[in-house]
C-alpha positions in Angstrom: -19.6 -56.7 241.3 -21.3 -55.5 238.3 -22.3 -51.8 240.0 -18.6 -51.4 240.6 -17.8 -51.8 237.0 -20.3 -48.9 236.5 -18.4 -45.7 236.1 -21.3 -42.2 235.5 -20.2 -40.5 232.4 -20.2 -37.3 233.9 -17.2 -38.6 236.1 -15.3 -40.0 233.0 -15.4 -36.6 231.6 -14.4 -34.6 234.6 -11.7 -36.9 235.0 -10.8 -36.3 231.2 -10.7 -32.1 231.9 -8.4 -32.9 234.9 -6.4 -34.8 232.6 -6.5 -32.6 229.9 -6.2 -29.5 232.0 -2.9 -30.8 233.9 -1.0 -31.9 230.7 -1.0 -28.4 229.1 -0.1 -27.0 232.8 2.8 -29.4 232.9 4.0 -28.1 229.1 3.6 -25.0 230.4 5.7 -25.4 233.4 8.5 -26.8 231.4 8.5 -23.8 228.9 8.7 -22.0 232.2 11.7 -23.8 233.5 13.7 -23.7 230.2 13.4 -20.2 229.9 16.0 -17.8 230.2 13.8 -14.2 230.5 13.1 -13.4 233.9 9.4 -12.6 233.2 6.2 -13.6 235.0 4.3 -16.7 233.6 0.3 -16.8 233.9 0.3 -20.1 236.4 1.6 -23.3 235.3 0.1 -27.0 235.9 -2.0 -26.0 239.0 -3.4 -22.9 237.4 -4.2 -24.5 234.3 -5.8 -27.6 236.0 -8.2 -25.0 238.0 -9.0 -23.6 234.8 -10.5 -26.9 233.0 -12.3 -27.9 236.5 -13.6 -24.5 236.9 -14.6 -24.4 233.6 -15.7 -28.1 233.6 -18.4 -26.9 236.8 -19.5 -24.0 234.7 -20.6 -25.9 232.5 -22.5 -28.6 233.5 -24.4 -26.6 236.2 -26.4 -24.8 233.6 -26.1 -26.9 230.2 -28.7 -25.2 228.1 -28.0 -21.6 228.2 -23.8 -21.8 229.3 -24.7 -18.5 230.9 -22.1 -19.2 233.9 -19.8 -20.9 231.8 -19.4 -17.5 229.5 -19.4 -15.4 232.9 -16.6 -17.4 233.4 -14.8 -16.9 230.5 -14.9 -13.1 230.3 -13.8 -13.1 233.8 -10.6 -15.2 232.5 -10.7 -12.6 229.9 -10.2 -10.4 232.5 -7.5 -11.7 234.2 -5.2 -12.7 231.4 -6.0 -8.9 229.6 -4.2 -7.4 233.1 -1.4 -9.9 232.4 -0.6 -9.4 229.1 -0.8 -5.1 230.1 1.4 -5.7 232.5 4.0 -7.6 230.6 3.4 -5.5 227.8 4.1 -2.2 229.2 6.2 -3.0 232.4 8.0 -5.6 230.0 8.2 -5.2 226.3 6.9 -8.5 225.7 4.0 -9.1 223.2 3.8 -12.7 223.0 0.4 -14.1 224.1 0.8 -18.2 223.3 0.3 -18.9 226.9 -3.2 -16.7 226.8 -4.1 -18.4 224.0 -3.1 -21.8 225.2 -5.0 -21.0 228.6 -8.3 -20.0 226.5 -8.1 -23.0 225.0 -8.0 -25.0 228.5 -11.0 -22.9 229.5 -12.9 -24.6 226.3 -11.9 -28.0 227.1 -15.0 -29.2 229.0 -16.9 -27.6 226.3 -14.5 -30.3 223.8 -14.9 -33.4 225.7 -18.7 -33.2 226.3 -19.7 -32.2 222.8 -16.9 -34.0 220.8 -15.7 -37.8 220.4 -12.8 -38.9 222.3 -10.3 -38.9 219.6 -11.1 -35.0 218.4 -10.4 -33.7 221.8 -7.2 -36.0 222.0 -5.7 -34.7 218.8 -6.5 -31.3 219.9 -4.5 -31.5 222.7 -1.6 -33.4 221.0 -1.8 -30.0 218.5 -1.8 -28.0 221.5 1.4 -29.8 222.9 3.2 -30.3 220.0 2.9 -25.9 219.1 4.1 -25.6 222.6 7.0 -27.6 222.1 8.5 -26.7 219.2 8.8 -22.9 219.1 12.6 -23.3 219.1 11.8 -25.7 215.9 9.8 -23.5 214.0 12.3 -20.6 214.7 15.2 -22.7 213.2 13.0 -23.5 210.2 12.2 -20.3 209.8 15.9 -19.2 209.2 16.4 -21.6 206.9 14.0 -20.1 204.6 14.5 -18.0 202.0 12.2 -15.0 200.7 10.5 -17.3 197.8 9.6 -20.2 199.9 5.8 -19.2 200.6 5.7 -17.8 196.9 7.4 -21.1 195.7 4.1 -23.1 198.1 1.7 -20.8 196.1 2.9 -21.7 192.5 2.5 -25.1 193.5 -0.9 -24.6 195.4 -1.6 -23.1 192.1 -0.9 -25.6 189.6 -2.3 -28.5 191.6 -5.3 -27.1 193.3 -6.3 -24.8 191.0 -5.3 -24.9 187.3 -5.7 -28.9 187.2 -9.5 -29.4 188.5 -10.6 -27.1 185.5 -8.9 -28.5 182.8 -11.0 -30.4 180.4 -10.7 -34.4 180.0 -12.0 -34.4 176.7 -9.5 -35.8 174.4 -7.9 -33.6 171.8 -7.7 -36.4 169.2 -10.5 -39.4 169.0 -8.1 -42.2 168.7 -5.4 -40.7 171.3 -5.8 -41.1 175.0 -4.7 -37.4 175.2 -6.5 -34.6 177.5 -5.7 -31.2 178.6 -6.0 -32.5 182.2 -3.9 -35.6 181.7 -1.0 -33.5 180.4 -1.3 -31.3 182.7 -1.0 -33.9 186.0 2.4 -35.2 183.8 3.7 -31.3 184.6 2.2 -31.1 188.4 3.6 -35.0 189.3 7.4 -33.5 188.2 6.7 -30.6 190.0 5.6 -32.3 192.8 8.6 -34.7 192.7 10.8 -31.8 192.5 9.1 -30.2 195.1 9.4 -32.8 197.3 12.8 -33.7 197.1 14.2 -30.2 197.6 11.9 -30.0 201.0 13.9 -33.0 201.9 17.0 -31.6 201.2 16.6 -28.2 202.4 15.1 -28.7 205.9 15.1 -32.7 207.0 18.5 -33.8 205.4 19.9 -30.7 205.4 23.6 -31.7 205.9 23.8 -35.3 204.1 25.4 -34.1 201.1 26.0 -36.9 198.9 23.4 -39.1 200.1 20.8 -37.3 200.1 22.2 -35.7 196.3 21.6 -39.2 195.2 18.4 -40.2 196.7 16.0 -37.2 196.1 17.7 -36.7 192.7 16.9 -40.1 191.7 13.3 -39.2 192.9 13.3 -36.7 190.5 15.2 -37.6 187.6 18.0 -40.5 188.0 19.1 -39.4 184.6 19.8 -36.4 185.3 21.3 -37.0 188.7 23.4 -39.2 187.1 24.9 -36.7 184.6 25.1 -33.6 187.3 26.7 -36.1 190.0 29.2 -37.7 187.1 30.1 -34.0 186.0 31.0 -32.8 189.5 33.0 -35.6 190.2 35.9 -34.8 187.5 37.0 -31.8 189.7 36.1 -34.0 193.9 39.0 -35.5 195.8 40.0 -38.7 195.6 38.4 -39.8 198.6 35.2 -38.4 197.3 35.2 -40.4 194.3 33.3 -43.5 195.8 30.7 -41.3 197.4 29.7 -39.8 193.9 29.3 -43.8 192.3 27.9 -44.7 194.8 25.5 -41.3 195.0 24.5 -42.4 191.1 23.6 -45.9 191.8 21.1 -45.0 194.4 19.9 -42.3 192.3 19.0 -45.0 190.0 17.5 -47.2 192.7 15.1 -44.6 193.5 14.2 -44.8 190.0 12.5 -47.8 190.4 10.3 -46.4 193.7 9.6 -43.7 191.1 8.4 -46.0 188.9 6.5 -47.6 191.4 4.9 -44.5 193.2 3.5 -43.0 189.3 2.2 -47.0 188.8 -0.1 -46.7 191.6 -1.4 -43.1 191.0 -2.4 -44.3 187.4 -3.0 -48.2 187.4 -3.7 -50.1 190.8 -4.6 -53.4 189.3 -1.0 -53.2 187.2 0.6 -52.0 190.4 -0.6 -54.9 192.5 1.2 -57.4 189.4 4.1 -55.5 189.4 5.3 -53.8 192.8 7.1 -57.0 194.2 9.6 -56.6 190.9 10.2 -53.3 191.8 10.6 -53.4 195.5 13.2 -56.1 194.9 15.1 -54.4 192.2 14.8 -51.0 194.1 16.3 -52.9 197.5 18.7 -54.3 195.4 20.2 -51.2 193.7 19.9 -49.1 197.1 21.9 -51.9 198.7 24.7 -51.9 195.9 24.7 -48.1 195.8 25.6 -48.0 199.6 28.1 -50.4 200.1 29.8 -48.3 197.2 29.0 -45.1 198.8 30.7 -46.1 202.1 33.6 -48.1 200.6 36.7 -46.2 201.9 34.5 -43.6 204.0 36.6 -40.0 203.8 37.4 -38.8 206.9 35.1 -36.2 208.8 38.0 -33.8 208.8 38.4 -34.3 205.1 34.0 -34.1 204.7 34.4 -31.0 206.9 37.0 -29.2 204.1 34.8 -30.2 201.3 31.8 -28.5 201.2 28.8 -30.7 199.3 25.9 -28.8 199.9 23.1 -28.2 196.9 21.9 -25.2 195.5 18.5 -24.1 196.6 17.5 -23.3 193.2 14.3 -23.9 191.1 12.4 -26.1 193.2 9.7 -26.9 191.4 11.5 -27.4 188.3 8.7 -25.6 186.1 10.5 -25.8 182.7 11.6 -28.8 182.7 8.3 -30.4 183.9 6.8 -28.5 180.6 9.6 -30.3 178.6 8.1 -33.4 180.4 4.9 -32.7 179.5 5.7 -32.1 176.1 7.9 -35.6 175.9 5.2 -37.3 177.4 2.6 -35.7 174.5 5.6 -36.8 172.0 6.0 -40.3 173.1 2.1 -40.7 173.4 1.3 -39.9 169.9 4.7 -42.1 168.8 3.4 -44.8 170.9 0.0 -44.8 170.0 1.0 -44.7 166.2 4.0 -47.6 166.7 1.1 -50.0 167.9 -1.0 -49.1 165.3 1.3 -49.6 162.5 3.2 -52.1 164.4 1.6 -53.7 167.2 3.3 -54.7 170.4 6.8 -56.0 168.7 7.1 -52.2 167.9 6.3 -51.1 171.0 9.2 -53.1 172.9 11.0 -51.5 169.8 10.3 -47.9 171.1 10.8 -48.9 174.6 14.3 -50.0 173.8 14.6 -46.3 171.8 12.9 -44.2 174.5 15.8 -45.2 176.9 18.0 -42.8 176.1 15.9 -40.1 177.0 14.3 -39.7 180.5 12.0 -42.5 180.6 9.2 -41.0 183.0 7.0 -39.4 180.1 6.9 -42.8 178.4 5.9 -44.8 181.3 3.5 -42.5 182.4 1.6 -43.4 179.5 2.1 -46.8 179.3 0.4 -46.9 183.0 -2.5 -44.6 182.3 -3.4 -47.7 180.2 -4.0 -45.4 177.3 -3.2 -47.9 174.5 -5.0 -51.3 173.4 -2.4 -53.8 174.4 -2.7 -56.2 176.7 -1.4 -55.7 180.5 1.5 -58.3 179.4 2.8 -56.3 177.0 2.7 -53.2 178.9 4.9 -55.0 181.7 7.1 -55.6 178.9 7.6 -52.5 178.0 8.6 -51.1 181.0 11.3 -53.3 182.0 12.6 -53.2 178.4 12.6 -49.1 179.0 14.3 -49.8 182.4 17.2 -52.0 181.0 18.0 -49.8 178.2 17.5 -46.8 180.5 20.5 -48.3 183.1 22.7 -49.2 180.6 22.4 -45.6 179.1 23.1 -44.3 182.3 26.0 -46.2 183.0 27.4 -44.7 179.1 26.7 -41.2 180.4 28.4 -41.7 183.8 31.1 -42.8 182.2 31.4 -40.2 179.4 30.6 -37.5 182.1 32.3 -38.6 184.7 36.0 -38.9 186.0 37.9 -42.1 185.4 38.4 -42.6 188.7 34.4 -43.4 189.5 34.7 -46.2 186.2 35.4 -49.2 188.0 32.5 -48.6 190.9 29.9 -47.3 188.0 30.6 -50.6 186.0 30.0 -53.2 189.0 26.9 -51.0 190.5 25.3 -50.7 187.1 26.4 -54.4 186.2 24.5 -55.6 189.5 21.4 -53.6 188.1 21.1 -54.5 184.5 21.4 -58.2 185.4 18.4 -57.7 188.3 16.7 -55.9 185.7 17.0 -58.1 182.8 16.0 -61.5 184.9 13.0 -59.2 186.0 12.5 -59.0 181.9 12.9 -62.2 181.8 10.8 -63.8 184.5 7.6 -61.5 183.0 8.2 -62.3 179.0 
């Protein structure tokens, strides 16, 4: 039985071109079928199967110098040069994907035999996937704007670029303070921001509130909470529970925010401390969407109110230099408060520092810049978290319209008391 179970390699990899070959003919043949031109194709699954095994003999018959194999390709050369003149001058048409997609058939022996398994299968899943998804890329491509690539540079830039160069030599002996450190505070926001407008603009395009609320919170649940508060004074009525429930998640996100920055800068901490935020960030999400779809609007009356975002400013440069700067402020005034003070000041502070954005601070605290124990840095941060919530909860309410009181109050309510067992349970 066991010469049966014997299979020759070389037979493994012709089957592999067939394979292979066949799949990108199929692809072919449905591009084929769904188009609407009346234009000739170059061959579809056949031709494109004939192809790999033609180029599959080619190559093994002479594997040192490939001299039949290359005779083979500028003879496809050949062929596909006569039908792109044709289509080009008989036609119009300059597209040459299927040429393209056919030389690379013609190369797939070559891929199999000289590659592992899993190369050549991602290669054609890349193949398939470009294939498949011209009418994608063309709707993506309407929906950007002139900046977009020149928006991808300045971030390209400012990651890639400025950041590896920067020195991490501190400024000051005694604080943890480098040009590179404050400089990843400014690309992190950036990248945040970055990030969440992406999201918006081409995967959740036409979620409105939702979405508002989630990739704003990603950002800055603080100043989500003020923008969303502000807008509500002049929504509908029926709108009302959609923008509470908007800033509730906003602040939920706050705490995967938290989360996502703890593991960049402090594994060991993150492995204490990520159960405390996954619950807490569960929690709020789950409050912030039974509020968001308490007394859903109708579609006709979503369909008359527009609540689509600006595409404006996605990187958010300024303000992640006023970041930067906060987080050089509250590193120095940290740094100083447990000096002078020890780590009773620094809950203090952390109580203070809520009523600012709270993202400079804990980035800080989770760089593990100061001498305090891992305790007291836990501390900290829920202390920040709790006064940050119930300062968010004063400016919804002092931004907001009275009609979104009653929903900010029991969301926010729900949180603090989450958040404060949390401070509890690690004191």
């Amino acid at each position: 039985m066991e010469q049966f179970l014997y299979i020759p390699e070389s037979y493994i990899q012709f089957f592999m071109v067939v394979l292979y070959s066949l799949v990108i003919g199929l692809s072919q043949r449905k591009l084929r079928m769904k188009s609407e031109e009346k234009e000739p194709f170059f061959g579809s699954d056949r031709t494109f199967t004939l192809i790999g095994i033609l180029a599959y003999i080619l190559y093994v018959i002479d594997p040192d110098t490939k001299v039949f194999w290359g005779i083979g390709g500028l003879t496809l050369v050949f062929l596909l040069g006569i039908n792109y003149c044709f289509k080009l001058y008989h036609l119009q048409r300059y597209g040459i994907t299927t040429i393209i997609t056919a030389f690379i058939t013609y190369c797939t022996p070559a891929l199999i035999i000289t590659q592992t398994f899993e190369f050549s299968l991602l290669v054609l899943v890349i193949v398939l996937l470009l294939t498949e998804m011209k009418e994608t890329f063309i709707s993506f491509a309407k929906r950007m704007n002139n900046d977009e690539f020149l928006t991808l540079a300045k971030f390209l830039i400012i990651a890639g670029i400025i950041l590896p160069i920067l020195s991490n030599e501190r400024f000051v002996e005694n604080i943890d303070l480098t040009p590179r450190k404050i400089w990843l505070t400014t690309v992190i926001i950036s990248g945040m921001s970055y990030v969440s407008y992406l999201m918006q603009k081409f995967v959740f395009r036409h979620s409105g509130l939702l979405v508002a609320g989630i990739f704003g919170g990603l950002y800055s649940s603080t100043a989500t909470t003020v923008v969303l508060a502000r807008k509500s004074v002049k929504a509908p009525d029926y709108l009302q529970n959609r923008y509470s429930g908007a800033i509730v998640m906003a602040t939920g996100m706050m705490f995967l925010r938290l989360a996502i920055l703890l593991f960049i800068f402090n594994i060991p901490l993150f492995y204490q401390m990520w159960h405390y935020f996954f619950i807490l960030f569960v929690l709020s999400m789950g409050i912030g969407l039974g509020i968001y779809y308490y007394k859903s609007p109708t579609h006709e009356q979503l369909r008359k109110f527009n609540t689509a975002t600006e595409d404006k400013n996605p990187l958010e440069f300024k303000v992640a230099l006023i970041f930067a700067a906060l987080f050089v402020f509250f590193t120095v005034a940290t740094t100083y408060t447990i000096q002078e003070f020890g780590e009773q000041g620094l809950k203090v502070l952390a109580l203070l520092v809520g009523i600012t954005d709270i993202t400079p601070f804990v980035i800080g605290l989770f760089q593990g810049s100061y001498d305090i124990t891992a305790a007291a840095v836990i501390s900290a941060t829920f202390l920040v978290l709790l006064s940050s919530n119930v300062l968010k909860l004063v400016y919804g309410l002092m931004a907001g319209s009275k009609r979104i009181y009653k929903m900010l109050i029991v969301g926010f309510s729900g949180i603090c008391v989450a958040t404060l067992i949390a401070l509890l349970i690690v004191m």
